[in-house]
C-alpha positions as CSV (number, residue, x, y, z in Angstrom):
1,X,0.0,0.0,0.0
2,X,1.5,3.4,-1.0
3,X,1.0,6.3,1.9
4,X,-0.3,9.1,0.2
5,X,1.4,11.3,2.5
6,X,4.0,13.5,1.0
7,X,8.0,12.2,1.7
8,X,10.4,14.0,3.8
9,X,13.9,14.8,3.3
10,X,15.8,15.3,6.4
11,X,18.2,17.7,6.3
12,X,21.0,18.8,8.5
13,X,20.0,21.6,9.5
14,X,21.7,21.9,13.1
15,X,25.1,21.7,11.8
16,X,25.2,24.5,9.7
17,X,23.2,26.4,12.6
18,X,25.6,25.7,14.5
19,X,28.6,26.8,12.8
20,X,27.0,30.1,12.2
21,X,27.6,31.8,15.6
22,X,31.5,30.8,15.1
23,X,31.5,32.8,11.8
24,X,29.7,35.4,13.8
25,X,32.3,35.5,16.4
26,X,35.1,35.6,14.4
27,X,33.8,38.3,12.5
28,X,33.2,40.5,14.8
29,X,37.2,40.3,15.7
30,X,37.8,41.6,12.5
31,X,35.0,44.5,12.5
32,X,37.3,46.5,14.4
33,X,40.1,46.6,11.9
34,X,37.6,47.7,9.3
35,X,36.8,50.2,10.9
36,X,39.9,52.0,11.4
37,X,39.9,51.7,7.6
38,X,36.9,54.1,7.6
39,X,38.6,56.3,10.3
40,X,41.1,57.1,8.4
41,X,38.7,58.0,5.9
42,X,37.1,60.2,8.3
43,X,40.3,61.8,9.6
44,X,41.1,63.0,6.1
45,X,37.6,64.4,5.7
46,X,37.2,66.4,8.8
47,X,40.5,67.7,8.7
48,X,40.0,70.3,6.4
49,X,36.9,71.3,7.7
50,X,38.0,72.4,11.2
51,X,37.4,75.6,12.5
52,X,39.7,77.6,14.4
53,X,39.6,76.4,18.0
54,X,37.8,73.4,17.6
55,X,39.3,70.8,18.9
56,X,39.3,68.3,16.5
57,X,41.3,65.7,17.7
58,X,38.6,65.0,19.9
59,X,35.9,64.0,17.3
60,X,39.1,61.8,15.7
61,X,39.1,59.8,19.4
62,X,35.5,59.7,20.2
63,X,34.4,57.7,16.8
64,X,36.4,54.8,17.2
65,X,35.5,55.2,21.1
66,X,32.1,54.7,19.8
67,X,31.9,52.0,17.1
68,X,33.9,49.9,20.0
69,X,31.2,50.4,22.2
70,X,28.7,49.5,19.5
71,X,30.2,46.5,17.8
72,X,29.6,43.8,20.9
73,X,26.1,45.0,20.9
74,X,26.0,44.7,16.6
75,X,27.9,41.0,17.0
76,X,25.0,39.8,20.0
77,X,22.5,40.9,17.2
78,X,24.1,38.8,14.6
79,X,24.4,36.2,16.7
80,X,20.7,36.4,17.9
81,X,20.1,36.3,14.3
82,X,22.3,33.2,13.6
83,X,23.7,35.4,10.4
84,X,26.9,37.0,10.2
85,X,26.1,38.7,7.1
86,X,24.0,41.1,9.2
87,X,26.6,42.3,11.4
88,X,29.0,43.3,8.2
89,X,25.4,45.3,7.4
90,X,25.3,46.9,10.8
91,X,28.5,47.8,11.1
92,X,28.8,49.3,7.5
93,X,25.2,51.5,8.3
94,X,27.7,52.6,11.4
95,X,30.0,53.7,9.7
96,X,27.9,55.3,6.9
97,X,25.6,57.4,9.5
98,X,29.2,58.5,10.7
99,X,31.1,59.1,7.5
100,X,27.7,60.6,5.6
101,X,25.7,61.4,8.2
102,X,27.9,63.2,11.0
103,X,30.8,64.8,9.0
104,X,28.8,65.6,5.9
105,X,26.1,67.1,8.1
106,X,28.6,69.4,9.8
107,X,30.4,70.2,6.7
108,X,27.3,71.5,5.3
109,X,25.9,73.6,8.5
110,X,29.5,75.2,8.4
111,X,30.3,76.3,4.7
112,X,26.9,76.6,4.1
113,X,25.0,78.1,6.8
114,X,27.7,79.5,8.6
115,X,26.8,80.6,12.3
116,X,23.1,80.3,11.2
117,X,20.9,77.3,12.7
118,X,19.4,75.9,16.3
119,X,22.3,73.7,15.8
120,X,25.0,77.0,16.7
121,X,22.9,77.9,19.9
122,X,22.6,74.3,20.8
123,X,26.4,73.9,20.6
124,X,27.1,77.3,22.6
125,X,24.7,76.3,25.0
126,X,26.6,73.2,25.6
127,X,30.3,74.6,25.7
128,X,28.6,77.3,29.1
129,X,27.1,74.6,30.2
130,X,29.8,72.1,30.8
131,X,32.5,74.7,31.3
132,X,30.6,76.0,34.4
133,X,29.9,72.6,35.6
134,X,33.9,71.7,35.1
135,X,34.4,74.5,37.5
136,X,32.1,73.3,40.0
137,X,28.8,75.7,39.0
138,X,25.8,73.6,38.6
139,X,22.9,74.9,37.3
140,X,21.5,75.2,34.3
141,X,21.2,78.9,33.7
142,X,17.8,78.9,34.3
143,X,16.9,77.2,31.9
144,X,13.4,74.4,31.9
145,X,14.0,70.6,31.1
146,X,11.4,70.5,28.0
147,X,11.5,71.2,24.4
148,X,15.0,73.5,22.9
149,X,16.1,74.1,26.7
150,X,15.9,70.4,27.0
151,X,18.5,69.6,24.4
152,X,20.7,72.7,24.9
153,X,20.9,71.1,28.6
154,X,21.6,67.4,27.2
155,X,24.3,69.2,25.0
156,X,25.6,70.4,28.1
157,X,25.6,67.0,29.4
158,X,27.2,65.1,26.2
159,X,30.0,67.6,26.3
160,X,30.5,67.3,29.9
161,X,31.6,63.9,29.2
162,X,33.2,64.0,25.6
163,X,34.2,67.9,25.8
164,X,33.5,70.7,24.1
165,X,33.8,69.4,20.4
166,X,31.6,70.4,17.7
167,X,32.7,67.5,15.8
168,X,32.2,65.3,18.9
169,X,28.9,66.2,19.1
170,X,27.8,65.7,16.0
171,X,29.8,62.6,15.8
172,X,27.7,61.3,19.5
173,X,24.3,63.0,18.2
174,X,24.6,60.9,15.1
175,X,25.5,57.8,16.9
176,X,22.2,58.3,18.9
177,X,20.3,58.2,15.8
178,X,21.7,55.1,14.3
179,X,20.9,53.4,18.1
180,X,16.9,54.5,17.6
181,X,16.8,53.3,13.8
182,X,18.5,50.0,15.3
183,X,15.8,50.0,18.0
184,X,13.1,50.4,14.8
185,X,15.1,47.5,13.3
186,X,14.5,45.2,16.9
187,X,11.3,46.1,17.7
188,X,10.0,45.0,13.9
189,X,12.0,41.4,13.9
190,X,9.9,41.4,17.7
191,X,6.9,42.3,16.6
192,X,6.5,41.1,12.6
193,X,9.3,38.1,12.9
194,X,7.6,36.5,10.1
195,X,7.8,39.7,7.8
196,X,10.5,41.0,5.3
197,X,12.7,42.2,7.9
198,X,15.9,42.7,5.6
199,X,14.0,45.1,3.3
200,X,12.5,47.4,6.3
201,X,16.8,47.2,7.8
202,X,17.2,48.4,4.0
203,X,15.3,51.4,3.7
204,X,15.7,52.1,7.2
205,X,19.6,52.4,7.5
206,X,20.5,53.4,4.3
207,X,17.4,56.2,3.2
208,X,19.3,58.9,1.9
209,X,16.8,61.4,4.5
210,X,17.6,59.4,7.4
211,X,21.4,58.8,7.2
212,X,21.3,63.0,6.8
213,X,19.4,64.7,8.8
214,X,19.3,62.9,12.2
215,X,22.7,63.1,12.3
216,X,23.0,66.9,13.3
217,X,23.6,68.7,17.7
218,X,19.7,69.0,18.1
219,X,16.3,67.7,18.5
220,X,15.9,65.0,15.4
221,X,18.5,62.4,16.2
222,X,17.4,62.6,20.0
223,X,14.0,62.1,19.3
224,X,14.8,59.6,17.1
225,X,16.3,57.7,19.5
226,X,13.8,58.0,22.1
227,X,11.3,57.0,19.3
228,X,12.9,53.7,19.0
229,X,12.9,53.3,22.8
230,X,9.4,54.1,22.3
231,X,9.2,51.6,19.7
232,X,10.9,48.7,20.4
233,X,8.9,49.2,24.3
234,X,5.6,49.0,21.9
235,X,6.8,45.5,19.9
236,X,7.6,43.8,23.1
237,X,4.3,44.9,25.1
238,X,2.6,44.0,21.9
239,X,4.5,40.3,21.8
240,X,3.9,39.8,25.7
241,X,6.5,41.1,27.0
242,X,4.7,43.3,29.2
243,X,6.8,44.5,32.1
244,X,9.6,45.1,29.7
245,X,7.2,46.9,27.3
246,X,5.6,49.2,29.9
247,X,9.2,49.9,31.3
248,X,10.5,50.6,27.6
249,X,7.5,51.9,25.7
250,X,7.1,54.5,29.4
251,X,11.1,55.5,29.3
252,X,10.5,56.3,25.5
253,X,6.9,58.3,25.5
254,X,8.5,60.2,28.7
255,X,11.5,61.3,26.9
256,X,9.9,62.3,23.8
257,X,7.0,64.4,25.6
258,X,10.1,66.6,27.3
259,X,11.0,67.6,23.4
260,X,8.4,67.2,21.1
261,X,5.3,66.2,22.6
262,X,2.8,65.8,20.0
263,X,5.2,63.0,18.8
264,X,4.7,61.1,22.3
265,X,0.9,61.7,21.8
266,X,1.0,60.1,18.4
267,X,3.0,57.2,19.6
268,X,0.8,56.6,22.5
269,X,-2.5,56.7,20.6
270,X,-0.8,54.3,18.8
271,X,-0.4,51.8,21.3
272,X,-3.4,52.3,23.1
273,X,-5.2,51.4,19.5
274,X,-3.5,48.3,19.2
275,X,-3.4,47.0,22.3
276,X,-7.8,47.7,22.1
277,X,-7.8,45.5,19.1
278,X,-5.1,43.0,18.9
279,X,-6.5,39.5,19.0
280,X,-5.8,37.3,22.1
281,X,-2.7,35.4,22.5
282,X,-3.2,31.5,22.0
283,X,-4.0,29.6,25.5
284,X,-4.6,32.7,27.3
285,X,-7.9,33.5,26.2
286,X,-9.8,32.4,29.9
287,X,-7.4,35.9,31.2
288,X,-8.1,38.0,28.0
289,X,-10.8,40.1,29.7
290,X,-9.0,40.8,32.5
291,X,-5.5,41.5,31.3
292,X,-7.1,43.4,28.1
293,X,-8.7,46.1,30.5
294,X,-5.8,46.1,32.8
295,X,-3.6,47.2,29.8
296,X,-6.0,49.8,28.2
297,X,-6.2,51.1,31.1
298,X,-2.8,51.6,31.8
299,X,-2.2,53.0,28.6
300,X,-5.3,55.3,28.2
301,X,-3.6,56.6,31.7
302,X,-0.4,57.3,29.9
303,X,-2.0,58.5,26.9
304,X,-4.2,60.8,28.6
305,X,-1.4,62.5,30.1
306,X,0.9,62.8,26.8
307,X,-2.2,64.6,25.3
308,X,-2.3,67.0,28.6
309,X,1.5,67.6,28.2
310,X,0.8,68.4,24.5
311,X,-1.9,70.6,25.5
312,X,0.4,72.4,27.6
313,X,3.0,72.8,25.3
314,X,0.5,74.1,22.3
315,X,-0.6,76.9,24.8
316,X,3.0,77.9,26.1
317,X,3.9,78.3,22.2
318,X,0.3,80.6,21.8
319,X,-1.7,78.3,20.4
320,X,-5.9,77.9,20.5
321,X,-6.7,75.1,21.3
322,X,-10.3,75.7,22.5
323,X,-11.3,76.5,18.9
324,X,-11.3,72.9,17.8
325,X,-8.7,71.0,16.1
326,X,-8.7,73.1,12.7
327,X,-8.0,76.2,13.6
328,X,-4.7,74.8,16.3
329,X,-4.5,73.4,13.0
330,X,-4.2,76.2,11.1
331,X,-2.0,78.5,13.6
332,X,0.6,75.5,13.8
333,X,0.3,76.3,9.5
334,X,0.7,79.8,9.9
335,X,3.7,79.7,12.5
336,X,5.3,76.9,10.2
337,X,5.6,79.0,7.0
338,X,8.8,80.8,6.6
339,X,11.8,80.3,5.0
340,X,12.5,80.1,1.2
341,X,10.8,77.3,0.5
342,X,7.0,77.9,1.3
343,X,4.4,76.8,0.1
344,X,0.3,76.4,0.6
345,X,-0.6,73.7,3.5
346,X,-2.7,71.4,2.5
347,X,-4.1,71.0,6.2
348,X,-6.4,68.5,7.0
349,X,-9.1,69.7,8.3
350,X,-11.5,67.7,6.2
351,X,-11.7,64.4,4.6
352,X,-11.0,65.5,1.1
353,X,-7.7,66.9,2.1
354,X,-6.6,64.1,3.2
355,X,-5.0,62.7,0.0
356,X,-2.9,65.8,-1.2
357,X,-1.8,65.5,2.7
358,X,-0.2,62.1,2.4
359,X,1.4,63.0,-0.8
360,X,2.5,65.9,0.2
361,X,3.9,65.0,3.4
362,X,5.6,61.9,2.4
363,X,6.8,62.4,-0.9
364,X,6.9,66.5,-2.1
365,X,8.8,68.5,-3.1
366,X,9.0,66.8,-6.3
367,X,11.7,67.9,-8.6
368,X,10.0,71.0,-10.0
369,X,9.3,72.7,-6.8
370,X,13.1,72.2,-5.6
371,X,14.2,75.8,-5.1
372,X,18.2,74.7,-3.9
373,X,20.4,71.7,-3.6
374,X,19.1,69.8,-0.9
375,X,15.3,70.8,-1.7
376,X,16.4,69.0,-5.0
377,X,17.9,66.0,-4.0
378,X,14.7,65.8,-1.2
379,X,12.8,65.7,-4.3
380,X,14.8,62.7,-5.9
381,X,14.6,60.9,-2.8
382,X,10.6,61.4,-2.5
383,X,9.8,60.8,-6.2
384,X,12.1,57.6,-5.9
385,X,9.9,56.7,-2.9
386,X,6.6,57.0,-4.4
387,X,7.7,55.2,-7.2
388,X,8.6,52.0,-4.7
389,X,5.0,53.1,-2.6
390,X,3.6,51.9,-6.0
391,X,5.4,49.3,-6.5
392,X,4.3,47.8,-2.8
393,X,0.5,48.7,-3.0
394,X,0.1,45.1,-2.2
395,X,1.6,44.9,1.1
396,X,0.3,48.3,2.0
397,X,-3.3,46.2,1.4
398,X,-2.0,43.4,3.6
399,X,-0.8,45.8,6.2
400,X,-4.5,47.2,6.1
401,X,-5.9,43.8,6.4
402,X,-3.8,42.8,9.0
403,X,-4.6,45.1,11.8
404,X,-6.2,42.8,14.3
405,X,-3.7,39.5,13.1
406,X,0.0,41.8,13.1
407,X,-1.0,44.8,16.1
408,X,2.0,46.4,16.0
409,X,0.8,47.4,12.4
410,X,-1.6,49.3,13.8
411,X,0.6,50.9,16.3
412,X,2.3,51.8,12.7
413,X,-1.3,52.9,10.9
414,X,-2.1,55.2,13.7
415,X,0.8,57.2,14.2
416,X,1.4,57.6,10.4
417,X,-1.9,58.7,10.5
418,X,-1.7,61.3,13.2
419,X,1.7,62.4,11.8
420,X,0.4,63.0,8.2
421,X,-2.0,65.1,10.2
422,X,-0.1,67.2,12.0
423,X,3.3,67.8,9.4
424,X,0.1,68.6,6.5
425,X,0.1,72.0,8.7
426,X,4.0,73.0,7.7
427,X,3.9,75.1,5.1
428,X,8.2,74.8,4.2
429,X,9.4,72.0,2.6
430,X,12.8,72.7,4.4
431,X,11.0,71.8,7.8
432,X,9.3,69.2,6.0
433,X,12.3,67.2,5.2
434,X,13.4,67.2,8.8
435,X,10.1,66.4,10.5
436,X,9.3,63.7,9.0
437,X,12.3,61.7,9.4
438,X,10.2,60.8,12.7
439,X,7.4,59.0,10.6
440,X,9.7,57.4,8.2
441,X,11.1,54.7,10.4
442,X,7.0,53.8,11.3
443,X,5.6,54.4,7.6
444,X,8.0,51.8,6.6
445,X,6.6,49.1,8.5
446,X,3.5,49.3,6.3
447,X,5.7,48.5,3.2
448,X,6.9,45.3,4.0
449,X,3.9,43.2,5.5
450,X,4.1,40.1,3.4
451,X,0.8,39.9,1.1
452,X,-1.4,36.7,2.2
453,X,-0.9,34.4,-0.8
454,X,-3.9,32.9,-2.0
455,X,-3.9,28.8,-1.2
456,X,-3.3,26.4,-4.2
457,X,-5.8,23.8,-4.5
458,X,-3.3,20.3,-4.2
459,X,-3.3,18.2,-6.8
460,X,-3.1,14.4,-5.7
């Protein structure tokens, strides 16, 4: 009698697994010395753009100070991972968000901009700061721990510790936002481990935007990285993790509300709207009614006081917001127009908006409203990105299917969401380009949801 079950092939597979964490290890021995190959790279690229009485040799020690502190981390993710291809890709986004990011950032705020930019008070703020605290003065000049004062008094801190280096600071500030994007990286492997997880680590890592911008003294590469804190505290909470996700996912909203606290709003709303929906874990349904309200909750609780602190801050900057959420709307607009490249907000303050706001915020300029260099390569990068939007309608249509299945997809609708929202009031593309390297890292997650194949009938 012939079994009409199909045959199996055995195959070795624990062998080969475990030879990979010996390739891992011994690659990471090596990561070092490539490295220094980039340092020198580095060294002959900041050199010449040293200002008189910056202490450059400082940012020349403190980058390989920091890719040794970041390649055990990188290797214990390769090896987590089995796959020591991906710490060669880790370490080489390192080094690009240093090389690129940092000194290509700083070279451009100082030929180009001069003494011009938040980034010059940030970095003066910093040198008072830590020279009076290296002489035994601490205070903070009366300054408040929330939004610019915030970072002007963790500038203070960073160079407290590293010195007074402009280079150092942009070299630690862009470390910070390689460790968020890496925490964007963790928390979707967490939370979507059956996704295309090297594509997001793709776009993530090596977007042209987010290798640039968050690399910069100032608010974007911190909030970056308190994002992914934010993030990663979400996908674990989400996967049942909870003590570690409350911890995490509370550290993270905390942080960003002291900056930016409409962000921590729209990460919090995003939480408490998956965590309301998700579906219930397998052999824990008899405790689903219980733990479900115990964790909304919780983080209503938390997201009831993000949108108080936002409240707040909206006021303290003179803004209504007892007229309704279209006209806070529309004096956001009117304060966010300025510059040299304005232009009309489409602000959503109806439904039929709401289109020209998504394209707008995530793709525009386009190439014939670029006004400058980097308004013209924004445009590249956005066309380019619409382009590849297109090309994975499909997934976006699985990620929209999949809210209740994959809930940290809807952590990743809803804060898109409230972000297109909110950047559809800036009326400058220069701003624009900025801001949203906040919603990039999230948007992305809705790009690489696997489509749900349709089953083939079997043919016996």
């Amino acid at each position: 009698m012939i079994s009409s079950r199909p045959a199996t092939i055995e195959v070795p597979v624990q062998a080969a697994a475990d030879l990979q964490p010996t390739r891992v290890k011994n690659a990471g021995a090596f990561a070092l010395a490539i490295t220094s190959l980039a340092l020198l790279l580095m060294i002959c690229w900041i050199l010449p753009t040293s200002l008189t009485g910056t202490p450059i040799w400082a940012g020349v020690v403190i980058a390989p100070l920091l890719i040794a502190i970041s390649i055990p981390f990188l290797v214990r993710e390769a090896k987590r991972q089995n796959d020591a291809r991906l710490l060669w890709f880790l370490v080489a986004a390192l080094l690009v968000k240093f090389l690129i990011g940092a000194c290509l950032r700083r070279w451009v705020a100082i030929h180009l901009y001069g003494d011009r930019g938040d980034l010059v008070k940030y970095n003066a703020a910093g040198v008072d700061l830590s020279t009076a605290w290296h002489q035994g003065t601490f205070n903070v000049g009366g300054r408040h721990f929330v939004s610019t004062e915030f970072i002007e008094i963790f500038t203070g801190v960073v160079y407290t510790i590293i010195g007074p280096t402009l280079m150092g600071g942009f070299l630690f500030f862009s470390w910070l936002g390689f460790w968020g994007l890496f925490m964007m990286y963790r928390a979707f492997r967490i939370a979507l481990p059956d996704q295309s997880s090297r594509g997001y680590a793709r776009m993530l890592f090596f977007l042209p935007s987010l290798v640039y911008w968050p690399s910069s003294i100032g608010k974007e590469a911190f909030m970056l990285f308190v994002l992914g804190i934010a993030a990663l505290g979400t996908a674990k909470f989400l996967s049942g993790q909870i003590v570690k996700g409350v911890v995490l996912a509370g550290l993270g909203l905390t942080l960003c509300a002291l900056v930016r606290p409409h962000v921590a709003v729209f990460a919090g709303m995003g939480l408490f709207a998956a965590a309301a929906i998700r579906k219930p874990r397998a052999g824990a349904k008899r405790f689903v009614p219980f733990a479900k309200t115990v964790s909304l909750v919780f983080v209503g609780v938390i997201a009831a006081v993000l949108i108080l602190r936002a409240d707040v801050f909206l006021r303290e900057s003179n803004i209504d917001t007892e007229a309704g959420l279209g006209a806070a709307l529309g004096d956001v607009a009117d304060m966010a127009t300025q510059g040299g490249s304005e232009y009309p907000p489409p602000v959503v303050d109806s439904p039929s908006k709401v289109p020209i706001a998504v394209v707008t915020v995530l793709f525009r300029p386009f190439p014939n409203e670029a006004v400058n260099a980097e308004s013209l390569f924004a445009a590249l990068e956005g066309t380019l990105l619409l382009c590849f939007c297109i090309i994975r309608i499909r997934s976006i249509w699985a990620a929209a299917r999949s809210v209740r299945r994959l809930p940290y997809v809807t952590f990743a609708w809803m804060y898109t969401a409230l972000s297109i929202a909110a950047l559809s009031t800036f009326g400058n593309f220069g701003i624009l380009t900025r801001q949203r390297t906040l919603l990039y890292p999230v948007f992305f997650v809705l790009l690489f949801v696997k489509p749900v194949e349709k089953r083939r009938a079997v043919i016996r």
